[in-house]
C-alpha positions as CSV (number, residue, x, y, z in Angstrom):
1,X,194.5,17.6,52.3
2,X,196.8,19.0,54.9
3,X,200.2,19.6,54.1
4,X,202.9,16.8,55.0
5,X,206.5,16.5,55.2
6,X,209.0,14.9,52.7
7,X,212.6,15.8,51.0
8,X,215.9,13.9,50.9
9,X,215.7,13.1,54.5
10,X,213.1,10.0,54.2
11,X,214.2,8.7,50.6
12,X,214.8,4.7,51.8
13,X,218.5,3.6,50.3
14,X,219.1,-0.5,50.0
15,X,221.0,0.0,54.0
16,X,217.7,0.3,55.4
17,X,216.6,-2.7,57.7
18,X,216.0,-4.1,61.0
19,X,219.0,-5.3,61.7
20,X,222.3,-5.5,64.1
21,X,223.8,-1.8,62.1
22,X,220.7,-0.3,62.8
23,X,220.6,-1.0,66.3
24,X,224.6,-0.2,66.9
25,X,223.1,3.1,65.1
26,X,220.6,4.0,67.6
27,X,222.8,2.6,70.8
28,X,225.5,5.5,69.7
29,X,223.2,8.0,68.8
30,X,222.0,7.4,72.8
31,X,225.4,7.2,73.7
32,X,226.5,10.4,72.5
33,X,223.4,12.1,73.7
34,X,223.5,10.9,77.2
35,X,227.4,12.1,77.1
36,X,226.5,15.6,76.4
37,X,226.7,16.0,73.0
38,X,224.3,19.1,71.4
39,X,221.8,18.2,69.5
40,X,221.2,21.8,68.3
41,X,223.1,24.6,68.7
42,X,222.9,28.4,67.0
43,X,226.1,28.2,64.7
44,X,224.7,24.8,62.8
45,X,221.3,26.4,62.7
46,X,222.0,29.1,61.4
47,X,224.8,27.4,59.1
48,X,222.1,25.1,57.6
49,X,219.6,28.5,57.0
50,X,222.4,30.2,55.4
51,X,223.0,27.6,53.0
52,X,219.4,27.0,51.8
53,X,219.7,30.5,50.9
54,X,222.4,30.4,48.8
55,X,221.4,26.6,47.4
56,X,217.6,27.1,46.9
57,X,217.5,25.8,43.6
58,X,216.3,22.3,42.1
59,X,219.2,19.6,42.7
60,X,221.5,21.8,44.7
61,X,223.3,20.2,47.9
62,X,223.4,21.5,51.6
63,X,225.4,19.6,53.7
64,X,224.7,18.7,57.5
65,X,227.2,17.5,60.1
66,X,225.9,15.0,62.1
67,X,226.2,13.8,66.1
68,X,229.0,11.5,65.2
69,X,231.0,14.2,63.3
70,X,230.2,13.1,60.2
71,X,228.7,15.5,56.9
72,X,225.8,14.4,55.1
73,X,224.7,16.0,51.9
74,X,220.9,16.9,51.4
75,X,219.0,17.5,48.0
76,X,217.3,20.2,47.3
77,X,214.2,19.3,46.0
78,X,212.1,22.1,45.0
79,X,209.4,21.8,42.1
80,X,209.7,18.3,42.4
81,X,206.2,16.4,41.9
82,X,205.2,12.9,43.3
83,X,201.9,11.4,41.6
84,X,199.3,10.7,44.1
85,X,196.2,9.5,42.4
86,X,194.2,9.6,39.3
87,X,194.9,13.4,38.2
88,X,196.4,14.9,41.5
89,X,200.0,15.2,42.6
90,X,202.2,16.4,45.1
91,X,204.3,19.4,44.5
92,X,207.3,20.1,47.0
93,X,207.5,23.8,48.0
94,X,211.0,25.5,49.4
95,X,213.3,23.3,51.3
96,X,213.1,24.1,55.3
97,X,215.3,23.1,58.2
98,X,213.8,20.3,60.2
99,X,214.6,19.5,63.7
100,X,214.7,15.5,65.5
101,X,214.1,15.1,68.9
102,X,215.9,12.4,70.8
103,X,213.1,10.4,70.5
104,X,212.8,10.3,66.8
105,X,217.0,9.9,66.5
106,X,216.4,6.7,68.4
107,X,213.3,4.9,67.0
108,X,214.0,2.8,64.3
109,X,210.8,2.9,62.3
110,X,211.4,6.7,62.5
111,X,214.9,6.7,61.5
112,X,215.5,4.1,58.8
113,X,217.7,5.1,56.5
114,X,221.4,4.7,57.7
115,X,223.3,7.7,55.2
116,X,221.3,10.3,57.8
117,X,220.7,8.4,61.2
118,X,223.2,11.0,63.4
119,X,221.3,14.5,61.7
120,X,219.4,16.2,64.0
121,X,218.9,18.7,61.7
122,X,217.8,17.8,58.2
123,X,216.2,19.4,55.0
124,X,213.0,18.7,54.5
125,X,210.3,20.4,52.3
126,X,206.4,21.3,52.6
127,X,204.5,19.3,50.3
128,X,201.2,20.9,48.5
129,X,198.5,18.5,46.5
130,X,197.7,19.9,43.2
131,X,195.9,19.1,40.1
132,X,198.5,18.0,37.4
133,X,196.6,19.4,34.2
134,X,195.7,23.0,35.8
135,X,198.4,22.8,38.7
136,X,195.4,24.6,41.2
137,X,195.9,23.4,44.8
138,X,193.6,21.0,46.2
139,X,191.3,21.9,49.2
140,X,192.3,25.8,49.4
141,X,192.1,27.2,53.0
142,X,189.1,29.8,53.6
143,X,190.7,33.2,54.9
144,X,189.8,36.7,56.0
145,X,190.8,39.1,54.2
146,X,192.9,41.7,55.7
147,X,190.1,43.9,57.4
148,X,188.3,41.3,58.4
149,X,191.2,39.9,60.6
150,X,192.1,42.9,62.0
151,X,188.6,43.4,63.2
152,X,189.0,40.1,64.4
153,X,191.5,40.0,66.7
154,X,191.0,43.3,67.8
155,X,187.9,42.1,69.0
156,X,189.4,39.0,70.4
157,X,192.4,40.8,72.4
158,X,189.4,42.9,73.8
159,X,187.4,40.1,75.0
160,X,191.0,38.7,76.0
161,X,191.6,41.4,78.4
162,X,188.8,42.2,79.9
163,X,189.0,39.0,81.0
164,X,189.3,37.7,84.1
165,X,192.2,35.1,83.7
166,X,193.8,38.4,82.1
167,X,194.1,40.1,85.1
168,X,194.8,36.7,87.0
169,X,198.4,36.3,84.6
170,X,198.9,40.5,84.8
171,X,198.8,40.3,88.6
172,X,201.0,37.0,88.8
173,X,204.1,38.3,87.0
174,X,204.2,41.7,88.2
175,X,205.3,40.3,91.5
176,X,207.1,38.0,89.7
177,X,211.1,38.8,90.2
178,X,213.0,38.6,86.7
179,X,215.5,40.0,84.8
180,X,215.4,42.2,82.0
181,X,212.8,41.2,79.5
182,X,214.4,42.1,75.7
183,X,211.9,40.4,73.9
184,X,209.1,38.1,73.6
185,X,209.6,34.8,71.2
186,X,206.1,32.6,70.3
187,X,206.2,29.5,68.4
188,X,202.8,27.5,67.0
189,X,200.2,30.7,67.8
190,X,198.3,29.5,64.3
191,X,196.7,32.1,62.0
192,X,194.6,34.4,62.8
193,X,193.5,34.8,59.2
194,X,192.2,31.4,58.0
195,X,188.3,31.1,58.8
196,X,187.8,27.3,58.5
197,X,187.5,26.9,62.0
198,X,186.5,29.6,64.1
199,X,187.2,27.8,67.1
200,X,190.6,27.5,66.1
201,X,190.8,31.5,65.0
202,X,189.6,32.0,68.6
203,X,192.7,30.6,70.2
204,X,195.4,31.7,67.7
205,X,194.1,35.4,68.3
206,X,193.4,34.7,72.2
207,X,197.6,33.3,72.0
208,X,198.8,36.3,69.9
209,X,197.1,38.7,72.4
210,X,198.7,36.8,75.2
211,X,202.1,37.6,73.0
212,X,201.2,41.7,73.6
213,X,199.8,41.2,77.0
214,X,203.5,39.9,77.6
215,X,205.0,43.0,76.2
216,X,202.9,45.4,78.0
217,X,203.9,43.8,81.4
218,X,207.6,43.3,81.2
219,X,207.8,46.6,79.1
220,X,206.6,48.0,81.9
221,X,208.7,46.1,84.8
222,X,211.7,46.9,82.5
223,X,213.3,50.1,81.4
224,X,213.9,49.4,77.6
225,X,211.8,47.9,74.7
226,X,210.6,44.8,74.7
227,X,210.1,43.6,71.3
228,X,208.1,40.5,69.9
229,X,208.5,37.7,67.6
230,X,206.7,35.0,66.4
231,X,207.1,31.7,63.8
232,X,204.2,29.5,62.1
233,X,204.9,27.7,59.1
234,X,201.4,28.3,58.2
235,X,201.4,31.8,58.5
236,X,199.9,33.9,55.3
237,X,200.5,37.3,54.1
238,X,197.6,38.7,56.0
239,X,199.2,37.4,59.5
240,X,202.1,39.2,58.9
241,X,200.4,42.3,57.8
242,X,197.8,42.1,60.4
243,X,200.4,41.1,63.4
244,X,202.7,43.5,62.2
245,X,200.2,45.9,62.9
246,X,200.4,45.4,66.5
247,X,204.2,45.2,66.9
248,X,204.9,41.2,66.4
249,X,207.0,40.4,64.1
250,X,207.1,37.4,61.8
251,X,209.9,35.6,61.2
252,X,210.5,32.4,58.8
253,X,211.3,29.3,60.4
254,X,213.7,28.6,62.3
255,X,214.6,32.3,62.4
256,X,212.8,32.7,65.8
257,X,215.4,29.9,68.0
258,X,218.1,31.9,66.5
259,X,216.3,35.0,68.9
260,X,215.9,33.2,71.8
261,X,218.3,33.9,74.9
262,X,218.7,34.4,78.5
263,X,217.0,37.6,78.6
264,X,213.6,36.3,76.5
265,X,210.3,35.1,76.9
266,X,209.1,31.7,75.1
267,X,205.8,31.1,74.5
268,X,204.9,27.9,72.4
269,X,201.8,26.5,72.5
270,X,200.9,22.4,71.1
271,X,203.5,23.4,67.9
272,X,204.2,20.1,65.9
273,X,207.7,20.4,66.6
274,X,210.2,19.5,69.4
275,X,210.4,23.7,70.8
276,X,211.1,21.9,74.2
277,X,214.2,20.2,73.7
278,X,215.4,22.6,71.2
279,X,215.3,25.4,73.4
280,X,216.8,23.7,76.1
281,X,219.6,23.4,73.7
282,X,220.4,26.7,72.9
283,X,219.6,29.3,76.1
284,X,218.3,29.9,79.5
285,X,215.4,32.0,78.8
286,X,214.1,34.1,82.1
287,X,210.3,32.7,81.6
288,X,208.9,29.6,79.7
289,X,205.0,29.6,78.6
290,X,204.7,26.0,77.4
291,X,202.3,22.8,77.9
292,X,203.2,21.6,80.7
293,X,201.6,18.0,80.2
294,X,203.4,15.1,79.4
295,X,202.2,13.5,76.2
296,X,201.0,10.0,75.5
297,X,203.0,7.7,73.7
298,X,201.2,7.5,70.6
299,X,201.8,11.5,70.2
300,X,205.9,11.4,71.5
301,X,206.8,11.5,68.2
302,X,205.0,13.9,66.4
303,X,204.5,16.8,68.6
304,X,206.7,18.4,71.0
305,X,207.9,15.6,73.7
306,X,209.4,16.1,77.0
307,X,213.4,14.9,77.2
308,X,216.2,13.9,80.2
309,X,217.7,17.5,78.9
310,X,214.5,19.5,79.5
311,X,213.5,17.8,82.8
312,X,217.1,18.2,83.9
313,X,216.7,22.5,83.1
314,X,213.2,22.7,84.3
315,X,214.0,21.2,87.8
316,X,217.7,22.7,88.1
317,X,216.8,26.2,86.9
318,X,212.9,27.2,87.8
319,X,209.8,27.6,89.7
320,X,206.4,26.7,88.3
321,X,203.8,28.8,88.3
322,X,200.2,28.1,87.5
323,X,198.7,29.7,84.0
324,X,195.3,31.3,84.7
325,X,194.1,31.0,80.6
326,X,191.7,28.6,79.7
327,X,192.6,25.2,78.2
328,X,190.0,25.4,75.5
329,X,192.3,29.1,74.1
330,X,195.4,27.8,75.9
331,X,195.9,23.9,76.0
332,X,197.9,22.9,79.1
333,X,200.5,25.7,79.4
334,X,202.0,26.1,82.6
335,X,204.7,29.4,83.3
336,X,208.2,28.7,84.5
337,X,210.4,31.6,85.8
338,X,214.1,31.3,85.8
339,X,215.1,31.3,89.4
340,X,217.2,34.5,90.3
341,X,220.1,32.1,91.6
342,X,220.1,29.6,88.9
343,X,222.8,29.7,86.2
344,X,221.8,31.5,82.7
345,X,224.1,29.5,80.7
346,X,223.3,26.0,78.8
């Protein structure tokens, strides 16, 4: 069983209902977002990250200032177990920051409980299913071992360019105008290292080699290194050995939004988390690499919806250009370029 999502944030308290509160709730949290107010910004990332790393331990507080002011205190709840059925539970791993897009701040059955309804950050942790007499995890992930996965993607950033959608993006953004690229920033490129699905190893190496494809063009457009980074929750030890290799490097989550900026490149591709509106939140970066479908309702929720904010950037602040990479390796991405006129700051 996949891993899910739980912590202090989604423990229902006796405030919770559907009711005239709840509403008021949701109408301010609107309010204050259609006025301006940040629902994300550097210092309270950081802030939170910062204090997980000095609370990590069972039943220590963080505490999170919400969109009406206010500070909230989370639990850390590390080691704690949750029975699941017959002889397996749920352990809970390290606490992690978690981000809430607009739309999950403002629907209800998303955003029951009342003590945390203005946190757009929160603390939630990964949750693994385990056997309770031999603690073993259940339904272990297959994965290369380190060799293997380097052979792997070598191969695949081969095949990737020699390809000839490759040369299609390599000839687009050379006579592409922007400024000086610093560094590259990918969010949801998958692992390279797990084998369960080769299909799905296909397109996390064909991303990642998109990452150093990146590099090589604006490295060469622009005096200076361009460095790269990357973020995947599921990311193993081999990943960041085996990336590492090639010059990207790993960093925790949400370490990565505290490196974008005006002079970076996001690439993010389907994550299972709001990259959209949070980058919009914190920079201007020169070129976007995203999907650039909008997403049914049924999905708004859960992956990485579309806001007023983003829409507002996008057409304000750059030109669309088409993405040459297959949609079976790619998804939807489209490229958006920071016009040369358009302001840098948020």
């Amino acid at each position: 069983m996949a891993d899910c999502f739980s912590g202090d944030t989604y423990r229902l308290d006796e405030t919770m209902s559907e009711d005239k509160a709840t509403a008021e709730a949701i109408s301010k949290i609107q309010w204050l977002y259609d006025s301006g107010t940040p629902l994300f910004t550097k210092e309270t990332i950081r802030d939170l990250c910062q204090q997980l790393e000095k609370f990590s331990k069972k039943g220590e507080k963080v505490s999170v200032r919400g969109l009406d002011g206010v500070a909230v205190d989370f639990e850390v709840e590390n080691g704690c177990t949750i029975d699941f059925w017959d002889d397996l539970e749920y352990i809970m791993g390290p606490a992690f920051v978690d981000f809430l897009s607009i739309q999950m701040l403002t629907t209800s059955s998303y955003n029951p409980c009342r003590r945390v309804m203005y946190c757009s950050l929160r603390v939630s942790h990964h949750m693994k299913l385990r056997n309770k007499t031999t603690k073993e995890p259940v339904d272990k992930v297959p994965t290369r071992s380190r060799e293997e996965a380097e052979e792997f993607f070598k191969t695949m950033r081969q095949e990737w360019e020699a390809s000839k959608p490759c040369k299609q993006l390599r000839s687009a953004l050379a006579s592409t105008k922007t400024c000086r690229i610093s560094k590259i920033v990918a969010f949801a490129l998958a692992s390279i290292a797990e084998s369960h699905s080769e299909r799905s190893a296909r397109r996390s190496a064909f991303q990642h080699a998109l990452v150093l494809t990146l590099q090589d063009i604006f490295s060469k457009a622009n005096p200076g290194k361009t460095v790269c980074y990357a973020q995947d929750p599921i990311y193993t030890e081999t990943d960041n050995s085996v990336l590492g290799g090639f010059g990207i490097t790993i960093l925790d989550h949400p370490r990565a939004f505290l490196e974008v900026d005006d002079s970076s490149v996001v690439v993010s591709c389907s994550p299972n988390l709001a990259v959209k509106q949070i980058v919009s939140e914190l920079a201007r970066p020169a070129v976007l690499i995203w999907d650039g479908f909008d997403l049914p309702k049924s999905e708004i929720l859960e992956t990485d919806p579309s806001s007023p904010r983003v829409k507002k950037m996008i057409h304000n602040s750059y030109d669309e250009l088409e993405f040459p990479g297959d949609v079976d390796d790619f998804g939807g991405l489209v490229i958006l370029v920071r016009r040369a006129a358009a302001s840098s700051s948020v």
